[in-house]
Residue frames relative to the residue before (quaternion, step in Angstrom):
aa qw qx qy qz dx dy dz
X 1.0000 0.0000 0.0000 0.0000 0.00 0.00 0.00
X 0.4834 -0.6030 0.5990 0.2095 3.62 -0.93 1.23
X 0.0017 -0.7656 0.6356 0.0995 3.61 -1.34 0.46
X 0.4634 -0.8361 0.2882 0.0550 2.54 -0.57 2.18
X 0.6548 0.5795 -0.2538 0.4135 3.44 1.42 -0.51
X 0.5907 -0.6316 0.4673 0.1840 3.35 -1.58 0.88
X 0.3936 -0.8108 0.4010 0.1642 3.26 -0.64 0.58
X 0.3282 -0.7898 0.4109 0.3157 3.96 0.23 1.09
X 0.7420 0.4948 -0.2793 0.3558 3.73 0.69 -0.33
X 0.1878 0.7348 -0.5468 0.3546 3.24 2.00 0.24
X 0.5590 -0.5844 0.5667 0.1577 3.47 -1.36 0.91
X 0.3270 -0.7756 0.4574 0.2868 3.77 -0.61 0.34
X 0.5443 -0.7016 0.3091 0.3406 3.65 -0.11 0.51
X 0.1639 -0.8261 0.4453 0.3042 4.12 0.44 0.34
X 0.4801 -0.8243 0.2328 0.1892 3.16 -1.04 0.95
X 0.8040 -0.4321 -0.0049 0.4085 3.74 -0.74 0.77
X 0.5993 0.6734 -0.2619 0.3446 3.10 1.55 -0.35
X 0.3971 0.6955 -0.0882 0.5923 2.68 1.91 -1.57
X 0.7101 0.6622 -0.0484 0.2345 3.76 -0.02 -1.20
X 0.7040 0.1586 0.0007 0.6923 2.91 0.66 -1.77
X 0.9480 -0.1595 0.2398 0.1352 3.74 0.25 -0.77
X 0.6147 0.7581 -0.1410 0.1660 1.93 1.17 -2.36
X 0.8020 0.3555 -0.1234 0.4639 3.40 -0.28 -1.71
X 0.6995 0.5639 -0.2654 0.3498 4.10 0.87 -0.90
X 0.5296 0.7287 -0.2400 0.3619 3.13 1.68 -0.40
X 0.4766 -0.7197 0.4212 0.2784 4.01 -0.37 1.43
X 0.7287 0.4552 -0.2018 0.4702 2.85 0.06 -1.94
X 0.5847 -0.6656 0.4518 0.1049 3.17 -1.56 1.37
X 0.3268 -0.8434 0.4020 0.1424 3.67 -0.88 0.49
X 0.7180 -0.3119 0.2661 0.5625 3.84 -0.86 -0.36
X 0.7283 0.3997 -0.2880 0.4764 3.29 0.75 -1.61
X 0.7121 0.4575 -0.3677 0.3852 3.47 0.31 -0.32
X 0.6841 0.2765 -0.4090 0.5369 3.99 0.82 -0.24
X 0.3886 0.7470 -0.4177 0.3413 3.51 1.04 0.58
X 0.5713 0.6126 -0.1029 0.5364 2.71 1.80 -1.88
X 0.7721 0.3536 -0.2223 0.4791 3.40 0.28 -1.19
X 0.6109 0.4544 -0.4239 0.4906 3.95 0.58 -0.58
X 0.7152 0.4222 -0.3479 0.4351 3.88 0.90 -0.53
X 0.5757 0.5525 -0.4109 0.4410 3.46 0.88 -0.36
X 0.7364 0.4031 -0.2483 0.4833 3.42 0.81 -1.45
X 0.6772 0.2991 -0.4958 0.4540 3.86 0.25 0.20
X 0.3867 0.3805 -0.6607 0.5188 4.10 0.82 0.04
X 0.7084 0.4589 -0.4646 0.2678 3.56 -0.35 -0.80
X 0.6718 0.5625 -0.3061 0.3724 3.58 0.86 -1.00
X 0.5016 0.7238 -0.1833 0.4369 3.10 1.67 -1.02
X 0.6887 0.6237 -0.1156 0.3513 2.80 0.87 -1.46
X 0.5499 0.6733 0.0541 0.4913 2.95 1.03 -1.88
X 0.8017 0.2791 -0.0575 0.5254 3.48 0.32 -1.03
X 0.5976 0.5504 -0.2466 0.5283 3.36 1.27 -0.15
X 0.3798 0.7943 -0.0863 0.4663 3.10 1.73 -0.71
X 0.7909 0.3047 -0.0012 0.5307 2.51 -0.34 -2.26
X 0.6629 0.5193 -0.3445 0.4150 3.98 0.41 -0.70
X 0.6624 0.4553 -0.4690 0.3661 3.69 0.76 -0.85
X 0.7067 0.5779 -0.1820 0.3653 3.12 1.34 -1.69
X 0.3226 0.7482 -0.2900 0.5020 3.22 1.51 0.12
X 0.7703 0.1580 0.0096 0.6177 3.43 -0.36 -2.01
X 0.5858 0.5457 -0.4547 0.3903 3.86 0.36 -0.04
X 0.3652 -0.7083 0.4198 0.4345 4.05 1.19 -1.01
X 0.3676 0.8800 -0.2294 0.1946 2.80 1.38 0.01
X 0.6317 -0.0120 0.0077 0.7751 2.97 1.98 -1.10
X 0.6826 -0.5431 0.4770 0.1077 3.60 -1.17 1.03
X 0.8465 0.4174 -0.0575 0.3254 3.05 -0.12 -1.77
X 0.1072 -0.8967 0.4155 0.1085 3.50 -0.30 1.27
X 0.4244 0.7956 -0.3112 0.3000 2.74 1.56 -0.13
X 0.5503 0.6595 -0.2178 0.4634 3.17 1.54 -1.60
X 0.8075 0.4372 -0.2502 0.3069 3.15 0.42 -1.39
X 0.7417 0.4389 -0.2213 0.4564 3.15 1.00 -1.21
X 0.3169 0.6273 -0.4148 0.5779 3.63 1.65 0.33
X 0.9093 0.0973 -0.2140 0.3433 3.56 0.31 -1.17
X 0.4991 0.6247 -0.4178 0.4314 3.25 1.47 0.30
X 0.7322 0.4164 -0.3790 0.3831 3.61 1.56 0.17
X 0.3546 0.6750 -0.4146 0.4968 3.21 1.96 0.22
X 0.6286 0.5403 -0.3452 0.4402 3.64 0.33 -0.86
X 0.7704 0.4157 -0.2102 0.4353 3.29 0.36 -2.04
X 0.6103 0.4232 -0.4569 0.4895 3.95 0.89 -0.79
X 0.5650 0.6091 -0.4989 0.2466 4.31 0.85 -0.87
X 0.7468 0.4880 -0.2280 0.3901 2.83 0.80 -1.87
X 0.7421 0.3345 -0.4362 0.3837 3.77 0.09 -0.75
X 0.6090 0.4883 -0.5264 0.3370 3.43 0.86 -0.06
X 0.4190 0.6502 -0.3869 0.5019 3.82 1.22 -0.50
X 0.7823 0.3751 -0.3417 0.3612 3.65 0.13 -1.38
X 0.4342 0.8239 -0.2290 0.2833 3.69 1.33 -0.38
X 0.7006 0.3829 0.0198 0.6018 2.32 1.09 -2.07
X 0.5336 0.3529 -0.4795 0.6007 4.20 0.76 0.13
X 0.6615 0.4084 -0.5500 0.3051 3.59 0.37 -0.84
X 0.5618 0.6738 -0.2886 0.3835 3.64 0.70 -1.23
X 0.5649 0.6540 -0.1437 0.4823 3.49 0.74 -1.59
X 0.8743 0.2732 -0.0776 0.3936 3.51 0.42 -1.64
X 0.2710 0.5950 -0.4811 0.5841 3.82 2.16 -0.21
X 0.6648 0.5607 -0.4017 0.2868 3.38 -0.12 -1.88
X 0.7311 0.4531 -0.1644 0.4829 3.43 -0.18 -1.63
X 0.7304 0.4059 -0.4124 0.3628 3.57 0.49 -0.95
X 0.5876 0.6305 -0.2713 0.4285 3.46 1.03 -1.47
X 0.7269 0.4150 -0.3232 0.4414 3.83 0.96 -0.86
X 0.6596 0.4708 -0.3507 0.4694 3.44 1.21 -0.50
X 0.4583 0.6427 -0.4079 0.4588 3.86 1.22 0.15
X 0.7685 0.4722 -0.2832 0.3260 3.56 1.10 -0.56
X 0.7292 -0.5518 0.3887 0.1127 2.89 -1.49 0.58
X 0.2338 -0.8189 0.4954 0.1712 3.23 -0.70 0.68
């Protein structure tokens, strides 16, 4: 005779993430030097915003500084916008294919 019932202590199955790897994995990823390349140009941003109030305020002298960190920012960000442009080809080019 076949027994038709399910067992309540069946184990639950862990999910794919869990599985393959995914989430246990040290070594740092895309999304994650994403994270950090965005954080650090808000910061640059920041910074350079900064350096301008303190700037037209008298606060700080030294144009050099500023225009130092107002070209760090400006050189962060277009590199950033690159990397979405790039990022978004990708994604587009993958949705172009065929099945």
């Amino acid at each position: 005779m076949i027994n038709s019932t399910v067992s309540s202590t069946a184990t639950p199955t862990p999910p794919l993430t869990k599985s393959l790897g995914v989430k246990n994995d040290p070594r740092p990823g895309f999304v994650d030097h994403l994270k950090a390349t965005l954080e650090n140009t808000n910061d640059m941003q920041f910074k350079a915003k900064t350096a301008m109030e303190d700037l037209s305020t008298g606060r700080n002298g030294n144009i050099h500084e500023t225009l130092l960190a107002m070209s760090k920012a400006e050189t962060s960000f277009k590199m950033l916008m690159q990397v979405r442009n790039k990022v978004l080809n990708a994604y587009q080019e993958i949705m172009r294919m065929q099945m």
